[in-house]
C-alpha positions in Angstrom: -8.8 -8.3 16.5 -12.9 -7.3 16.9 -11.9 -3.8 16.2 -10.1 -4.8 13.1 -12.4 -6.9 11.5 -15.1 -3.9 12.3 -13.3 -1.3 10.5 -13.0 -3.9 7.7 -16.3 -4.5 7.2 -17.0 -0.2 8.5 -19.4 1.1 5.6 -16.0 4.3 5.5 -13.8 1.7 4.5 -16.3 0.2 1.7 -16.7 3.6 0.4 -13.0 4.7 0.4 -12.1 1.2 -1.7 -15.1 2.3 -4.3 -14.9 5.6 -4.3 -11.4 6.4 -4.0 -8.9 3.6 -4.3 -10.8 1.5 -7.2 -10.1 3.6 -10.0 -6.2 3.7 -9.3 -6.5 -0.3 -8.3 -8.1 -1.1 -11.7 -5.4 1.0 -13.5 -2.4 -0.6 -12.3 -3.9 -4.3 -12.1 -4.4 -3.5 -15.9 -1.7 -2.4 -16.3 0.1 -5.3 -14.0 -1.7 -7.8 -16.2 -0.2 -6.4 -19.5 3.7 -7.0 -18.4 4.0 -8.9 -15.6 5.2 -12.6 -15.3 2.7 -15.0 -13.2 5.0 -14.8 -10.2 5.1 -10.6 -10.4 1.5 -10.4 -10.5 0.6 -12.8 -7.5 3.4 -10.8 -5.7 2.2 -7.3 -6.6 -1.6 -7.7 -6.5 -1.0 -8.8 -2.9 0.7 -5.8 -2.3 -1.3 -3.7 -3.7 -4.9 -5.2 -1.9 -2.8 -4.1 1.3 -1.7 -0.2 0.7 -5.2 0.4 -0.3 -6.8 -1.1 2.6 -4.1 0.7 4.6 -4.7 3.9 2.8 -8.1 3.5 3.9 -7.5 2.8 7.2 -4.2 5.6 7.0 -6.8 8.7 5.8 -9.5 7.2 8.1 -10.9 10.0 11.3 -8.4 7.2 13.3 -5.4 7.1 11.4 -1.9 8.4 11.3 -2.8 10.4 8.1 -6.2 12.2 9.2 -5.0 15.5 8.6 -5.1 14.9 4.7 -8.4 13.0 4.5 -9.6 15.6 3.1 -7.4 16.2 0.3 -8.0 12.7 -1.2 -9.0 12.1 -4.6 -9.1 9.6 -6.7 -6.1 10.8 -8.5 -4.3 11.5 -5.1 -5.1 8.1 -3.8 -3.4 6.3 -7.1 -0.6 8.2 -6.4 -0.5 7.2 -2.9 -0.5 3.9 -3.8 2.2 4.0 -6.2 4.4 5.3 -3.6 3.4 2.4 -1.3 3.8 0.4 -3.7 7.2 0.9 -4.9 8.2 1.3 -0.6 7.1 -1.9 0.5 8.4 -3.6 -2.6 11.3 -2.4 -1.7 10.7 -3.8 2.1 9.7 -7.0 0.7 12.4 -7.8 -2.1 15.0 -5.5 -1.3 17.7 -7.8 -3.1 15.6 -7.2 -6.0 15.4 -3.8 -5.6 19.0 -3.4 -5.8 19.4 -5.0 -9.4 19.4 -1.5 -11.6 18.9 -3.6 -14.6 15.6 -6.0 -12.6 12.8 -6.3 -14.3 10.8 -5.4 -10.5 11.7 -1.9 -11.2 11.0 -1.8 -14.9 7.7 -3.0 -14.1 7.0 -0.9 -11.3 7.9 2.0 -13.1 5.4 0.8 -15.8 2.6 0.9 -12.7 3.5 3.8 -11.0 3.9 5.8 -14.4 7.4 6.6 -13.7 10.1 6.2 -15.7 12.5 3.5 -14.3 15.3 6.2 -13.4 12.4 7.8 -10.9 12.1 4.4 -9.5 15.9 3.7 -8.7 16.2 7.3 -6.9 13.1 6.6 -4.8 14.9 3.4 -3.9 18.3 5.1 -2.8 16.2 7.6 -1.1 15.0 5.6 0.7 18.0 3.5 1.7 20.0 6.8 2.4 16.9 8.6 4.4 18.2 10.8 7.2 15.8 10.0 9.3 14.0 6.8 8.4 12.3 4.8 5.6 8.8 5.1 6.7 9.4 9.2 7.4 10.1 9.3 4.2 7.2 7.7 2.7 5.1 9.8 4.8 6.7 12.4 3.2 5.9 11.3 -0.5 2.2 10.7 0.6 1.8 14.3 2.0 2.9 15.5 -1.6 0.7 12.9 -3.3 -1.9 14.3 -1.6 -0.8 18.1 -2.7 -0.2 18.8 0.9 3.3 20.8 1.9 5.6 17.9 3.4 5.4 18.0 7.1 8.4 19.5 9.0 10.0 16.4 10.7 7.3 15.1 14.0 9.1 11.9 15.9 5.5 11.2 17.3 4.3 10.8 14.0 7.0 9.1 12.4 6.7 6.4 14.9 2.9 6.7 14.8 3.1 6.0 10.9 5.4 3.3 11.4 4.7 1.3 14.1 0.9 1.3 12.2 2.0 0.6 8.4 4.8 -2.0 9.5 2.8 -3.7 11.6 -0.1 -3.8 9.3 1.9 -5.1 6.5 3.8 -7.4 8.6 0.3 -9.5 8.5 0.7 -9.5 5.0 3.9 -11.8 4.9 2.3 -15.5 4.5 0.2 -14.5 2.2 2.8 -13.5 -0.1 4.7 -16.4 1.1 2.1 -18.2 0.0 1.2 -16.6 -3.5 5.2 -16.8 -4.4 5.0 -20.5 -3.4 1.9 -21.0 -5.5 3.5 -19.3 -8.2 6.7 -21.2 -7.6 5.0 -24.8 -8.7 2.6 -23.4 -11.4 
């Protein structure tokens, strides 16, 4: 818990929100803002708050993704988080996600800058992954990053997961929370 609260308050994290992940943040809560409902946008700027801080943490000397730190841009990080984005939605409100016509993935095709086709075949992919879900996210974020996609690694695969599920699990009252709120406004 000390160790977490450390690297949240670590002057690397700081400057990876600023530098990095703020202009792609500031794009798609803008964008977010312009054609999402109330309950969308309490549910997807919660999301969003989390892949960046777990980006940060994900790219960090520590984390599962260290061997692309160097690679990130701001460009490459909004990227990044359009992939999480569209993967944990998709952990979060699968039923959702399996509505073709939802307005989830119109919407998060209007964040990611996709078109809503793009989003749907991530989706599949990711229900039909050989291997699993999170290997293939790692995947995408290797090609955000303009890095070749790794050849399969079970250490990392369960490195990657065991850190991003369990990260995001922590996230789950909160959007409990925020849907509830959104619920009774």
């Amino acid at each position: 818990m000390l160790s977490g609260l450390l690297y949240w308050l670590s002057p690397a994290r700081r400057r990876f929100m600023r530098r990095l992940a703020k202009p792609g943040l500031d794009a798609m809560r803008a964008r977010l803002a312009e054609k999402g409902s109330p309950r969308a946008i309490r549910f997807i700027a919660t999301i969003l708050g989390a892949n960046a801080d777990f980006l940060a943490y994900a790219l960090s000397s520590h984390g599962p993704l260290k061997m692309y730190c160097d690679r990130a841009t701001p460009e490459r990080v909004s990227a990044c988080i359009a992939t999480m984005l569209i993967y944990s939605v998709n952990l979060f409100a699968r039923d959702e996600m399996t509505n073709n016509k939802s307005e989830m993935i119109a919407l998060l095709a209007h964040l990611a800058g996709l078109k809503p086709t793009q989003v749907m075949l991530r989706r599949d992919a990711l229900r039909k992954a050989p291997r699993s879900e999170e290997w293939m996210v790692l995947t995408w974020l290797a090609k955000d990053l303009g890095a070749e996609a790794p050849k399969y690694d079970a250490g990392l695969e369960r490195l990657f997961g065991y850190n991003y599920l369990s990260y995001i699990a922590q996230y789950r009252p909160a959007l409990e929370r925020a849907m509830a709120a959104a619920d009774t406004a």
